[in-house]
C-alpha positions in Angstrom: -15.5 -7.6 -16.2 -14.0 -6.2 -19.2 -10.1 -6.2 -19.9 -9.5 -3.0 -20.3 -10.4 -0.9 -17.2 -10.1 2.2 -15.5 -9.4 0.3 -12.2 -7.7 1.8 -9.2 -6.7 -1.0 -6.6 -3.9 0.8 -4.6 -5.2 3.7 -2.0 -5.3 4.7 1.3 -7.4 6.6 3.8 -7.9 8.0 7.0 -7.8 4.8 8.6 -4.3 4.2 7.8 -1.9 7.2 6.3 -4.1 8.6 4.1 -6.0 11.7 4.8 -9.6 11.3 3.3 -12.4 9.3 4.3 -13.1 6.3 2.7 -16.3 7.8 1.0 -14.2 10.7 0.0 -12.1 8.5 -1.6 -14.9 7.0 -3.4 -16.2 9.7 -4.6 -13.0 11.0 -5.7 -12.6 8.2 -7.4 -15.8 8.1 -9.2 -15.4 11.6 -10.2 -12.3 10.6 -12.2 -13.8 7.6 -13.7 -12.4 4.8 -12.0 -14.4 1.9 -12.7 -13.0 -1.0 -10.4 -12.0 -0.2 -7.0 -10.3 -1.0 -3.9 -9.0 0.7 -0.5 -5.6 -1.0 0.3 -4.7 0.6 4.1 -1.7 -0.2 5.4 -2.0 -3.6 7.3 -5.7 -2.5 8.4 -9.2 -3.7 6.6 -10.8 -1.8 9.6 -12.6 0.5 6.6 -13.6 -2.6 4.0 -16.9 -2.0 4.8 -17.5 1.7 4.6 -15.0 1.4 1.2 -17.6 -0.9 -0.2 -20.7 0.7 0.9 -19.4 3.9 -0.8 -18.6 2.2 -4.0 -21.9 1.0 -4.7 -23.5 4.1 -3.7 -21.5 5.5 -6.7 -22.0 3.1 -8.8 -18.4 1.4 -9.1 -17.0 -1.9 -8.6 -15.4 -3.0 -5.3 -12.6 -5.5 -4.4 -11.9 -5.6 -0.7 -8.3 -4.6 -0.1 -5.1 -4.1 2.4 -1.4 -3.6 2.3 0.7 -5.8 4.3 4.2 -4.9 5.0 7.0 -7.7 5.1 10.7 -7.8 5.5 12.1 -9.8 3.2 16.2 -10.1 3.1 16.5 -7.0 5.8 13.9 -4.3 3.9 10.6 -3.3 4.2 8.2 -5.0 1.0 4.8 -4.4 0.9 1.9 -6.9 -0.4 -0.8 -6.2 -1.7 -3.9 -8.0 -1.2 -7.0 -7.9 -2.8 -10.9 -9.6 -3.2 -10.0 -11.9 0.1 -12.9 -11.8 2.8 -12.8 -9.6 5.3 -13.9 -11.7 7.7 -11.4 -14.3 7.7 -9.9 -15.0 11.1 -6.5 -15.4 9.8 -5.8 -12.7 8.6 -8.0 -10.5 11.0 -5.3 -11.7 13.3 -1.9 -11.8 11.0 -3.4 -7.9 10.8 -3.5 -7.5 14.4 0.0 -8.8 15.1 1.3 -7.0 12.5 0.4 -3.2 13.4 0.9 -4.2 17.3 4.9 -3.3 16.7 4.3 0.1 15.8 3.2 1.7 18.8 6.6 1.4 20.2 8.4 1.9 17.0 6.4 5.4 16.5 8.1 6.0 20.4 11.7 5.5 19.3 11.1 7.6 16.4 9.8 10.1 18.4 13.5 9.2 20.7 15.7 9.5 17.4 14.2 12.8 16.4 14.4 14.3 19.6 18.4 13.7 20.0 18.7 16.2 16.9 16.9 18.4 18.6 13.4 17.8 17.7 11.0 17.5 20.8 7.3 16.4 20.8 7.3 14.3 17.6 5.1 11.4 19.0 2.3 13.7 19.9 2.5 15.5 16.8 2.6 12.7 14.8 -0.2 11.1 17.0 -2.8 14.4 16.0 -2.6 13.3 12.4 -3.1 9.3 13.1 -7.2 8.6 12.8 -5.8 5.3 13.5 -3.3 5.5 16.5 -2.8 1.7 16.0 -1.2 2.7 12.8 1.0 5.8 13.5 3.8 5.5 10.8 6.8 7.4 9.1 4.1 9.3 7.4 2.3 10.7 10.1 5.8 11.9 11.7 6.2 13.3 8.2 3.5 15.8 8.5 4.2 16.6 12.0 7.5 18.0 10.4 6.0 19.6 7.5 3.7 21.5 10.0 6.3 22.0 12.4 8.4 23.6 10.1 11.3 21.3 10.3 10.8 21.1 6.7 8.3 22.2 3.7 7.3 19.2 2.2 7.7 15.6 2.8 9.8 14.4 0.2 12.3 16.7 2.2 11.1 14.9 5.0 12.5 11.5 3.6 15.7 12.9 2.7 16.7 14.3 5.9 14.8 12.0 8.5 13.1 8.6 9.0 15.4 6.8 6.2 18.1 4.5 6.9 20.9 6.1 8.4 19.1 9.3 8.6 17.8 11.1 12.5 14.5 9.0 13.5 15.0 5.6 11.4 13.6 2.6 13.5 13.5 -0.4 11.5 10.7 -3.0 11.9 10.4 -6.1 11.7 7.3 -7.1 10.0 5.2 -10.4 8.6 7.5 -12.7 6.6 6.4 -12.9 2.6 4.8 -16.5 3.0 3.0 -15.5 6.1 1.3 -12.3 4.0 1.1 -14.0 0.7 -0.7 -16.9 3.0 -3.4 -15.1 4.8 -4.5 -13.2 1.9 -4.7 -16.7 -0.7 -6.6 -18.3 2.3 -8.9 -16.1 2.7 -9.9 -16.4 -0.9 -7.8 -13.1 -2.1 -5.2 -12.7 -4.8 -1.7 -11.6 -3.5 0.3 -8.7 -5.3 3.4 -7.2 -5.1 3.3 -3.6 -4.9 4.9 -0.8 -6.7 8.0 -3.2 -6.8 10.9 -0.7 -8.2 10.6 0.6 -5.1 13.0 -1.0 -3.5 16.0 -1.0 -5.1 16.8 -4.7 -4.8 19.5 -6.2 -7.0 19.0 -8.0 -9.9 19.5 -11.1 -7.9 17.6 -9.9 -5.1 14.7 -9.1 -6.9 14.4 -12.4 -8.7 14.5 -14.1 -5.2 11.7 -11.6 -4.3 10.0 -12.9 -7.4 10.5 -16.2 -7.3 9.5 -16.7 -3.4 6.3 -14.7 -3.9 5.2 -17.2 -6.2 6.7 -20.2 -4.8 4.2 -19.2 -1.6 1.2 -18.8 -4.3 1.6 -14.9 -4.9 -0.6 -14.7 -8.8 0.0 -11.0 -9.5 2.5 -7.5 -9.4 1.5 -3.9 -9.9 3.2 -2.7 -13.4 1.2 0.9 -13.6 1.7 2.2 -10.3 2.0 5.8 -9.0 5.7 5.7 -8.4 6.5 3.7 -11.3 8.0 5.7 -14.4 6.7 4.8 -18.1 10.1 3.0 -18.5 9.0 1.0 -15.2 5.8 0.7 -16.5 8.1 -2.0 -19.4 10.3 -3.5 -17.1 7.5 -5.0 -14.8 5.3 -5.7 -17.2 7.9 -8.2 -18.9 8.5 -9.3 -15.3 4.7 -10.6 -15.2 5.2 -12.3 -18.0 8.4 -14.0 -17.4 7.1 -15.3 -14.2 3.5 -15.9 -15.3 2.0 -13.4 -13.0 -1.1 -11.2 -13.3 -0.6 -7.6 -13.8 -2.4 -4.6 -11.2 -2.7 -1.1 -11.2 -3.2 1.6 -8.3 -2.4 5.5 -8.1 -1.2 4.5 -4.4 -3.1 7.5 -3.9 -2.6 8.9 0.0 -3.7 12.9 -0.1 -4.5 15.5 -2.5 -1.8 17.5 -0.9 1.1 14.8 -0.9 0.7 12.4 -3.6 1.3 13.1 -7.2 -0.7 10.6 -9.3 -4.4 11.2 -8.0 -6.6 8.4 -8.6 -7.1 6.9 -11.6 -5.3 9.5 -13.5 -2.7 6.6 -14.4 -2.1 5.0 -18.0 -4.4 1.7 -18.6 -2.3 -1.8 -18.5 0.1 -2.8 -21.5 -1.2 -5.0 -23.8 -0.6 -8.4 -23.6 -1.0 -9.1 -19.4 -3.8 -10.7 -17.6 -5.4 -7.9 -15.6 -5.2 -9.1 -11.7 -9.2 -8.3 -11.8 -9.6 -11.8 -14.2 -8.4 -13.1 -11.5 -11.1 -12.2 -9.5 -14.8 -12.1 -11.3 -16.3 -14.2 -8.4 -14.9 -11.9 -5.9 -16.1 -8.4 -7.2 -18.8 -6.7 -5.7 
């Protein structure tokens, strides 16, 4: 696999919060000329093998995918992991566990919401879940979009389901060496996604840093959807000071919502191992 690569390893479909198939995500990404790719649904491989299927039938690569959220000192982190197998029975059931907190989260969201006035938020949210295992902020996000509670979800997040905000349930989720463990087990490469995300201090972050590797994390997205070009700088000196591979995904979610489509983003810096060297045996 060549260094240089249109390769799109962050997405998600209809069986998590995104709201195409996984072969309409394929062929959307074909169509803009991705040449390496992976679905990465939220704590959920339940559509590796349709992903796959539809990347060979157009002609792309495929690395089997997911994105596992943690809590890691009190906030949310998500890992990403990529070319493990999909039928591994750890993480199959680190999976399981993981999503089985959300049904009664999405319930006390619905609860929060409803004290400011907003009834019916659980069943709304629940009619744009394919995957009611998996009902999530974003889900309750459209309900309110639809509802007319707002116009578009970024006004969602600044009025609703955020810490301190009407609706905010927080989670707890798999620990960072549990998630960075079932995905290097299983044969994968763990990543650290879109990591300016999260605001972390300084110090925070290198604790972040430093734990993910110390638990055998190889590799962090630089060129990410919600990264800006300055971003783009910052992590990619982070790989190299802490020897990590570099990975890059659109984080794509809907053509509606999302505002890097799929591989639409800028290739790699110079000067990083892509996470895909990583991973030659594991690409199908």
């Amino acid at each position: 696999m060549k260094t240089i690569l249109n390769a799109d390893l962050h997405c998600h479909s209809v069986v998590s919060d995104g709201t195409l198939t996984p072969e309409a995500l394929a062929e959307r990404a074909k169509n803009n000329g991705v040449e390496l790719w992976s679905l990465t649904d939220h704590d959920e491989i339940g559509g590796q093998a349709r992903a796959a299927a539809a990347a060979r039938a157009q002609g792309m690569h495929y690395l089997t995918g997911t994105e596992i959220s943690v809590t890691f000192i009190g906030k949310t982190v998500h890992i990403v992991g990529l070319g493990f197998d999909a039928d591994d029975p750890a993480i199959r059931e680190g999976l399981a566990r993981t999503r089985g907190g959300r049904g009664q989260r999405a319930h006390d969201m619905a609860d929060g919401l409803a004290q400011v006035g907003i009834p019916g938020a659980y069943e709304g949210a629940l009619k744009f879940a394919g995957n009611h295992d998996l009902i999530s902020r974003t889900h309750f996000a459209r309900f309110l979009v639809e509802s007319g509670v707002c116009k578009e979800t970024n006004e969602v997040f600044r009025k609703y389901l955020t810490e301190g905000k009407p609706g905010y349930v927080e989670h707890r989720w798999a620990t960072l060496k549990d998630a960075v463990g079932w995905i290097t087990q299983a044969g994968g490469v763990a990543v650290i996604a879109h990591p300016a995300r999260y605001k972390f201090t300084a110090n925070e972050e290198y604790a972040l840093f430093t734990e993910f590797k110390n638990h055998g994390g190889q590799a962090v997205e630089v060129v990410t959807g919600s990264h800006t070009s300055a971003e783009y700088v910052t992590y990619a000196e982070t790989a190299r000071e802490f020897g990590l591979a570099a990975s890059r995904g659109s984080d794509f979610h809907s053509p509606d919502e999302s505002h890097t489509d799929l591989g639409t983003l800028p290739l790699l810096p110079g000067g990083l191992t892509p996470v895909w060297e990583l991973l030659e045996s594991r690409i199908q």
